[in-house]
C-alpha positions as CSV (number, residue, x, y, z in Angstrom):
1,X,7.0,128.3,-75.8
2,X,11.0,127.3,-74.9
3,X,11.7,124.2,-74.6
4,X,10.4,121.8,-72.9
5,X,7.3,122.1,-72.0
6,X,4.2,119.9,-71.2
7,X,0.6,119.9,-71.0
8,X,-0.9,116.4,-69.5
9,X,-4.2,114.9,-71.3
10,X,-7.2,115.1,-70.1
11,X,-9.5,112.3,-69.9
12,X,-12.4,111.0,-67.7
13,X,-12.9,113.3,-65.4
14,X,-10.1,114.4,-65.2
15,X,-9.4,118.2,-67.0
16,X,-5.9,119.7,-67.5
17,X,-6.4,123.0,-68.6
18,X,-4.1,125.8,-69.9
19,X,-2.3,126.4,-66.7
20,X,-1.5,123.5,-65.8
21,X,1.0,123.5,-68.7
22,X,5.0,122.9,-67.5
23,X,7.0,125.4,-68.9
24,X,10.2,125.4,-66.3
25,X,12.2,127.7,-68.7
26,X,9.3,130.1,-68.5
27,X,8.5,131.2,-64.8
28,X,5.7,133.7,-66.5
29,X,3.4,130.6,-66.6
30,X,3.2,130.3,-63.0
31,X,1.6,133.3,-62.9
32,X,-1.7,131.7,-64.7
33,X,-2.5,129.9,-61.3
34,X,-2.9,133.3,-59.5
35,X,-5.2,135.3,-61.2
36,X,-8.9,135.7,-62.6
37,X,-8.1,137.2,-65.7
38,X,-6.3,136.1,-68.6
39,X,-5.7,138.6,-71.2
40,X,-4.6,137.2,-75.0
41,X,-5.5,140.5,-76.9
42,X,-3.9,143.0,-75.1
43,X,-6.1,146.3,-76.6
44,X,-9.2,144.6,-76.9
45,X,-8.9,142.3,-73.6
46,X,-8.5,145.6,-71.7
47,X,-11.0,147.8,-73.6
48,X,-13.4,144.6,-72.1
49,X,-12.2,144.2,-68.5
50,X,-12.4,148.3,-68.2
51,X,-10.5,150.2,-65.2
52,X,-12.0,148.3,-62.6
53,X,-12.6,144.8,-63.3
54,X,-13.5,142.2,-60.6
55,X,-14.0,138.2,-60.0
56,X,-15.6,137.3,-56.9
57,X,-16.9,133.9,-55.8
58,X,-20.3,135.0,-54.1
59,X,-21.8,131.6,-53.1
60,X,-20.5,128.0,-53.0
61,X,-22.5,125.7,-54.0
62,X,-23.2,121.9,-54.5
63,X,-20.7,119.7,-57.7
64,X,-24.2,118.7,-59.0
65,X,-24.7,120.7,-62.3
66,X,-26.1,123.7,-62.4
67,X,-27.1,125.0,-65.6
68,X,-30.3,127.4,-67.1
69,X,-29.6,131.0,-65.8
70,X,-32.0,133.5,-66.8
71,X,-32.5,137.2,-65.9
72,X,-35.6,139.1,-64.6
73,X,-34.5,142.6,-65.1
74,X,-38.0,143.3,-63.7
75,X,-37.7,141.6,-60.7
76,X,-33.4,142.1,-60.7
77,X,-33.4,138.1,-59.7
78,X,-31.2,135.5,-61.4
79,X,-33.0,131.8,-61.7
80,X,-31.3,128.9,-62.7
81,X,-31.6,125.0,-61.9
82,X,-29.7,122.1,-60.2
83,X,-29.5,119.1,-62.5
84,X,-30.5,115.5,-60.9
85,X,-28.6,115.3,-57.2
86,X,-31.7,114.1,-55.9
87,X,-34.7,112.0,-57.3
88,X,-37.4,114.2,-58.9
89,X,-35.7,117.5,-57.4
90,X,-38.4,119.9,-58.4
91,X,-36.8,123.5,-56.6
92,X,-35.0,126.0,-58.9
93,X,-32.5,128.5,-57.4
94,X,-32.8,132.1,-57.6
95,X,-30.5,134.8,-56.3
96,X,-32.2,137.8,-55.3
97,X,-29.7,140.7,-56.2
98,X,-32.0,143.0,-54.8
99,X,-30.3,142.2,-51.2
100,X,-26.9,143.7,-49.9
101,X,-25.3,141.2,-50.4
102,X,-27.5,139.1,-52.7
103,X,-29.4,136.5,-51.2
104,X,-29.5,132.4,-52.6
105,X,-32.7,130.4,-52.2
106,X,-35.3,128.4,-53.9
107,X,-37.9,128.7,-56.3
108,X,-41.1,126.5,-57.8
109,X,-43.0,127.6,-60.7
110,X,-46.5,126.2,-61.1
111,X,-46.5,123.8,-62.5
112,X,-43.0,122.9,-61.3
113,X,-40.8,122.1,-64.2
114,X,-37.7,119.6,-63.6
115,X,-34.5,119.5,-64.5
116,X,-33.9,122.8,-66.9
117,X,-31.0,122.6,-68.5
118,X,-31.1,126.0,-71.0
119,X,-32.7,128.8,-70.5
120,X,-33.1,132.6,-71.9
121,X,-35.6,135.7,-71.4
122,X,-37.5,137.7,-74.2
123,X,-40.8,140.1,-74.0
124,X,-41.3,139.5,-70.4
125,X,-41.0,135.7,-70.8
126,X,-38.6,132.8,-68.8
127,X,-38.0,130.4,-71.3
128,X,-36.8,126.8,-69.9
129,X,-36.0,124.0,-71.5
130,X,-36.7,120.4,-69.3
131,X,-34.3,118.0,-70.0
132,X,-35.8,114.7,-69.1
133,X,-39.0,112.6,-68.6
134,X,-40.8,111.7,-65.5
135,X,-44.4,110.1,-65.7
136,X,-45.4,110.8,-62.0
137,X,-44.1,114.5,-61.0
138,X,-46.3,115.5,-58.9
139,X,-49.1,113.7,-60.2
140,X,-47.9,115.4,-63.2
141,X,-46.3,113.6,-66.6
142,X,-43.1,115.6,-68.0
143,X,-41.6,114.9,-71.1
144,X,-38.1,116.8,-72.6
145,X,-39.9,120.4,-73.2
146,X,-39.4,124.1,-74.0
147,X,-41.9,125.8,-71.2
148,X,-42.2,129.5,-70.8
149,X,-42.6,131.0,-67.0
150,X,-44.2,134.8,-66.3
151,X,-42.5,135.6,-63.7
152,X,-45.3,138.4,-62.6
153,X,-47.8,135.4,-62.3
154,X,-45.5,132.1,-61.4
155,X,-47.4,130.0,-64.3
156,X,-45.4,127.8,-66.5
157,X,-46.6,126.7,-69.8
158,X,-45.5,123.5,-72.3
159,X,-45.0,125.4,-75.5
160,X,-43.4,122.1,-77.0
161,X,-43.2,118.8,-75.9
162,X,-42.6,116.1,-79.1
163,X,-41.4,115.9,-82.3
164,X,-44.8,114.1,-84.7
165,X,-45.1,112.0,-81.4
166,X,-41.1,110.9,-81.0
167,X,-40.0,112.9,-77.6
168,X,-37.0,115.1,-77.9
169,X,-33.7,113.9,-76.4
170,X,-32.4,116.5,-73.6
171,X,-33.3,120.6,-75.3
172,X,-30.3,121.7,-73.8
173,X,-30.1,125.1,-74.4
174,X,-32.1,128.1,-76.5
175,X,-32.3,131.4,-77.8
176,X,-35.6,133.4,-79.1
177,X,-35.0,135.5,-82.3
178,X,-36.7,139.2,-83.1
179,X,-39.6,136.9,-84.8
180,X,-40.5,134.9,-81.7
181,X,-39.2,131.7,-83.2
182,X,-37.2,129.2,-80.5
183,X,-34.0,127.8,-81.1
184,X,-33.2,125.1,-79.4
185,X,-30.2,122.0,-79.3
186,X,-31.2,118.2,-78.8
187,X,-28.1,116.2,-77.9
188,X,-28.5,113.0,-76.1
189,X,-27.1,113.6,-72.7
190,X,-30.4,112.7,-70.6
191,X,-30.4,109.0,-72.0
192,X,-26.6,108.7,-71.0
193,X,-27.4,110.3,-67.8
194,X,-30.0,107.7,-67.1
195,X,-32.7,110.6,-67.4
196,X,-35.0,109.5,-70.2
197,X,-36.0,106.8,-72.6
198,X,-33.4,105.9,-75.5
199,X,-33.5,108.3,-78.1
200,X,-36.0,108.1,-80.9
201,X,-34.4,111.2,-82.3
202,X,-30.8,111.9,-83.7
203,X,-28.9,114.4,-82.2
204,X,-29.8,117.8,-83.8
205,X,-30.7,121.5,-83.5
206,X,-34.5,123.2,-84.7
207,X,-36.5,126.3,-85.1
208,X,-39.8,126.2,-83.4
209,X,-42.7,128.8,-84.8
210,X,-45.0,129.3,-81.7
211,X,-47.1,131.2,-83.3
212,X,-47.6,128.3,-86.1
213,X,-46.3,125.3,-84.2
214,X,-43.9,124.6,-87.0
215,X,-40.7,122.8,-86.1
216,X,-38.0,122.3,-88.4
217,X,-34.3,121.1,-88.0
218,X,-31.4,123.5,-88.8
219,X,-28.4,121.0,-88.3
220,X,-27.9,117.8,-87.8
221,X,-24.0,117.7,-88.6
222,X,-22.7,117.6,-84.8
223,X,-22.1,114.8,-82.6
224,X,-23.5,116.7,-79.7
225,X,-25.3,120.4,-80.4
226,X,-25.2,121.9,-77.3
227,X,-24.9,125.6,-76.9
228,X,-26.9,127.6,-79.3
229,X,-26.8,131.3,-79.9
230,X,-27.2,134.4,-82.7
231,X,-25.5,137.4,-82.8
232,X,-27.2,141.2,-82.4
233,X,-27.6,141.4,-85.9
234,X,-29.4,138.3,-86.8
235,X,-27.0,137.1,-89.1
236,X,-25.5,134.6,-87.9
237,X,-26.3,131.4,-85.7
238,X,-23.4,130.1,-83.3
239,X,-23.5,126.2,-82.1
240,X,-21.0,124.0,-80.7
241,X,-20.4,120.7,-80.6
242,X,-19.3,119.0,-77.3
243,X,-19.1,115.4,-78.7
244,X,-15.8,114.9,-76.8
245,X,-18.0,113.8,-74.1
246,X,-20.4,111.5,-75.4
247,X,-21.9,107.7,-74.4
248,X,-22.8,104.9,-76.4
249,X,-26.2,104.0,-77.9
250,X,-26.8,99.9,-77.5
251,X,-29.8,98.2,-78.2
252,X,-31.9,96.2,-76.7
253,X,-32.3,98.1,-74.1
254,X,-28.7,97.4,-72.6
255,X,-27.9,101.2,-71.2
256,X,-24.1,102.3,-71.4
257,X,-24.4,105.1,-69.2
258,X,-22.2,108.0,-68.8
259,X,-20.2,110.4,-71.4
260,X,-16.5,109.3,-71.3
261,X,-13.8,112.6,-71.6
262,X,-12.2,112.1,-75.3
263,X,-10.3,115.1,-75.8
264,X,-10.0,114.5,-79.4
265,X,-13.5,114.6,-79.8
266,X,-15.5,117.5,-80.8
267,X,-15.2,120.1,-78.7
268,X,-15.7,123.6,-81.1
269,X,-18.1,126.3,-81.9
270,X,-19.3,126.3,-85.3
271,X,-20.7,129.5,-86.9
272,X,-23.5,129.7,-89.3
273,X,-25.0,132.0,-92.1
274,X,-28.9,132.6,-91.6
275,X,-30.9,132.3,-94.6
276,X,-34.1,132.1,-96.0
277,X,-36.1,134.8,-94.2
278,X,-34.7,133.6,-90.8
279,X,-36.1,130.0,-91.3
280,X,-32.7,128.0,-91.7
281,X,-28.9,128.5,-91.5
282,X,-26.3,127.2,-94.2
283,X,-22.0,128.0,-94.2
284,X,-21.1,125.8,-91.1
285,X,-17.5,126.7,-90.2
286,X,-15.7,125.9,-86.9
287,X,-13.9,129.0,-85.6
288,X,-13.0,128.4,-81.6
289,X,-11.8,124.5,-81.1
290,X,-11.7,125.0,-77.1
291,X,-8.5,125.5,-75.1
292,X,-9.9,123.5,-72.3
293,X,-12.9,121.1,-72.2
294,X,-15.8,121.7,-74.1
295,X,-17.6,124.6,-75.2
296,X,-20.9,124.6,-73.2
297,X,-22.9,127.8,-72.4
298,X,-22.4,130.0,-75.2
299,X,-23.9,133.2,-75.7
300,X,-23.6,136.7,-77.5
301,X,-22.7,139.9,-76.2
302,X,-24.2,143.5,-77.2
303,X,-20.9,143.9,-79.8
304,X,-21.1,140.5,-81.5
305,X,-18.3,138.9,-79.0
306,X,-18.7,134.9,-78.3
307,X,-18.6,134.0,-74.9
308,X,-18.5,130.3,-73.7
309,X,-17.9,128.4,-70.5
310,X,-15.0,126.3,-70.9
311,X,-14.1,123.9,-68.1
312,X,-12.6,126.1,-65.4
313,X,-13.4,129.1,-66.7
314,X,-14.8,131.6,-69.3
315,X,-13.5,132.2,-72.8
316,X,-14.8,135.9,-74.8
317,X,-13.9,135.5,-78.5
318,X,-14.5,138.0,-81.4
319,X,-16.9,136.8,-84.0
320,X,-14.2,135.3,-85.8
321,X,-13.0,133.0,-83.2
322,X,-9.9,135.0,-82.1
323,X,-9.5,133.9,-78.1
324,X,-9.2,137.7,-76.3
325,X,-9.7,136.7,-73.0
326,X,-10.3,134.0,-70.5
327,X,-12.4,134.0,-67.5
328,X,-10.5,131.8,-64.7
329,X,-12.7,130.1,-62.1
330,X,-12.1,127.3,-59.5
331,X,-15.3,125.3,-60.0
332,X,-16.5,124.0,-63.5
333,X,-18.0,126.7,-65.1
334,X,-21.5,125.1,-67.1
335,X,-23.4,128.3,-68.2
336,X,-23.7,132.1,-67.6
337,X,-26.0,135.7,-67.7
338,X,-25.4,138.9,-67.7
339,X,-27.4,140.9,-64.7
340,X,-27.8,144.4,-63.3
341,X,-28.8,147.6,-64.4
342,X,-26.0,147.9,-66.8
343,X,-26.3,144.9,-67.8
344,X,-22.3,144.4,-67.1
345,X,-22.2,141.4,-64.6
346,X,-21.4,138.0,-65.5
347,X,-22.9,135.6,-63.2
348,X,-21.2,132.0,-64.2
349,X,-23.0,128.6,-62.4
350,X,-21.5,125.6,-62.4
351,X,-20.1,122.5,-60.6
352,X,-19.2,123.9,-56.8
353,X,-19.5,127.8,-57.4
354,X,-21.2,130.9,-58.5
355,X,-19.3,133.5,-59.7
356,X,-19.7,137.2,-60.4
357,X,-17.2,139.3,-63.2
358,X,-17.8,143.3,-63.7
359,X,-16.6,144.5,-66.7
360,X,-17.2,146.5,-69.7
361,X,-18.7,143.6,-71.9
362,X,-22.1,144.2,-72.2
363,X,-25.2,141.4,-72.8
364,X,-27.7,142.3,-75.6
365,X,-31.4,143.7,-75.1
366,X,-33.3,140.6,-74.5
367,X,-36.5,142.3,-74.1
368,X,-37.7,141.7,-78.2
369,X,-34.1,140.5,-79.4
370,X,-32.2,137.5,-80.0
371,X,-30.3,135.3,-77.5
């Protein structure tokens, strides 16, 4: 960049991304305020955005977080979850992309499950993770849990509720390998939201063994584990760390609520080698230290790219951690899923929007694979 140039801080809640960067010598950089796409890899950016790529806004929503997106290919709906704006909010949302144009309403499983806050689809499955506790839901007692949903039937089921007895933190988000087995984060976000007890559990990420009930922890090395996915192959395990916004544990029960902006925090995605038969993950390496915010959704597409939500917007990464191009939104983008018969469009949720990108990057087979 010529000099000068700036680039405020961000802090609180308050997040000065990329474009907001001065650069009067450079008038280029105003035109990062006018468009969708941001391309840092010319050959490969294009080869991903295709001849005809489009951003469109399709429904405006609440600032409450929204988070958990999960596609029913059988059903060609889109479910995901709005996190706490009202007390014991059971309804998910679901966008029926069936209808011309598609169609935003609500959506109970039975038994309801509140506050999802990762979610995925493999073998026919929804797979949900409840972020915090509630001992009277319905007449119902929740604790932080992994359910599963058919969506043919409506019926949830607790798959995993408790670690030997201590009750998980938040599960904030998941991926089910080729073998079945769930992996899942447990940051601590639900205690600083005022969502659940305090934590009687570090902050780490597991395997889970339905089939066995075996749970075992992969990491515990991160501030904050929050978005977890594998790549096509199975080789490698992707988790990131958004410890930049984090709260304070006090005793005594004195409650500090609320996870302060420190952009010098952790705010990367690590990447990990899978060893022994699939049952752990060694080699941790941090290849994408986000551009703006932190690194929250994060998933893998069909050709081993990275993608993660990134404040206002979308970043695509190679596995390596090279930034090829950026997704810009105007509402805080939380979490993502591919939909459609193609299995080409991006549908990002977030704070105050949902958004829809066709292009050529293409979301694995989740129908026996992983993530």
């Amino acid at each position: 960049m010529p000099y000068p140039f700036n680039r405020p801080s961000s802090y609180g809640n308050n997040d000065y991304d990329f474009r907001t960067t001065s650069v009067p010598n450079d008038t280029s950089f105003g035109l990062l305020n006018g468009t969708n796409f941001v391309v840092f890899d010319k050959k490969r950016g294009l080869e991903i955005l295709g001849s005809n790529p489009t951003y469109e806004q399709v429904f405006n929503i609440s600032t409450t977080v929204h988070e958990a997106p999960v596609y029913v290919p059988t059903q060609n709906k889109l479910y995901f979850s709005q996190l706490y704006s009202v007390p014991d909010y059971l309804p998910q949302l679901v966008i029926d992309l069936n209808a011309n144009p598609p169609t935003l309403g609500e959506y109970e499983p039975n038994p309801p499950i509140f506050g999802p806050n990762g979610g995925t689809y493999h073998d026919g499955l929804m797979y949900f993770a409840s972020s915090a506790d509630r001992t009277n839901l319905g007449g119902v007692e929740q604790h932080v849990a992994i359910h599963t949903v058919d969506p043919a039937t409506n019926k949830s089921t607790v798959i995993l509720n408790n670690y030997f007895g201590n009750s998980f933190n938040t599960i904030d988000d998941l991926f089910v390998a080729g073998d079945g087995s769930v992996w899942f984060t447990d940051p601590q976000y639900s205690y600083f939201n005022n969502e659940s007890p305090p934590p009687q559990l570090k902050s780490a990420s597991y395997r889970f063994d339905p089939a066995t009930g075996v749970v075992t922890m992969v990491d515990d090395t991160l501030v904050q584990p929050n978005g977890i996915a594998m790549s096509p192959d199975g080789k490698n395990v992707y988790i990131s760390d958004t410890g930049a916004e984090t709260g304070n544990i006090l005793s005594a029960g004195v409650r500090n609520p609320g996870t302060p902006y420190n952009q010098t925090g952790p705010r990367t995605v690590y990447k990990y080698d899978v060893i022994d038969g699939g049952r752990a993950i060694v080699g941790r390496r941090p290849i994408w230290y986000a551009a703006d915010w932190i690194p929250d959704g994060l998933k893998v597409a069909a050709n081993g790219y990275v993608v993660t939500g990134t404040g206002y917007g979308v970043d695509v990464l190679d596995e390596y951690g090279v930034l090829i191009l950026r997704v810009q939104t105007a509402f805080t983008s939380v979490n993502f899923a591919w939909a459609g018969e193609n299995l080409t469009d991006l549908w990002i949720v977030g704070q105050g929007g949902v958004a829809k990108v066709s292009w050529n990057l293409k979301r694995q087979d989740l129908s026996k694979a992983s993530s």
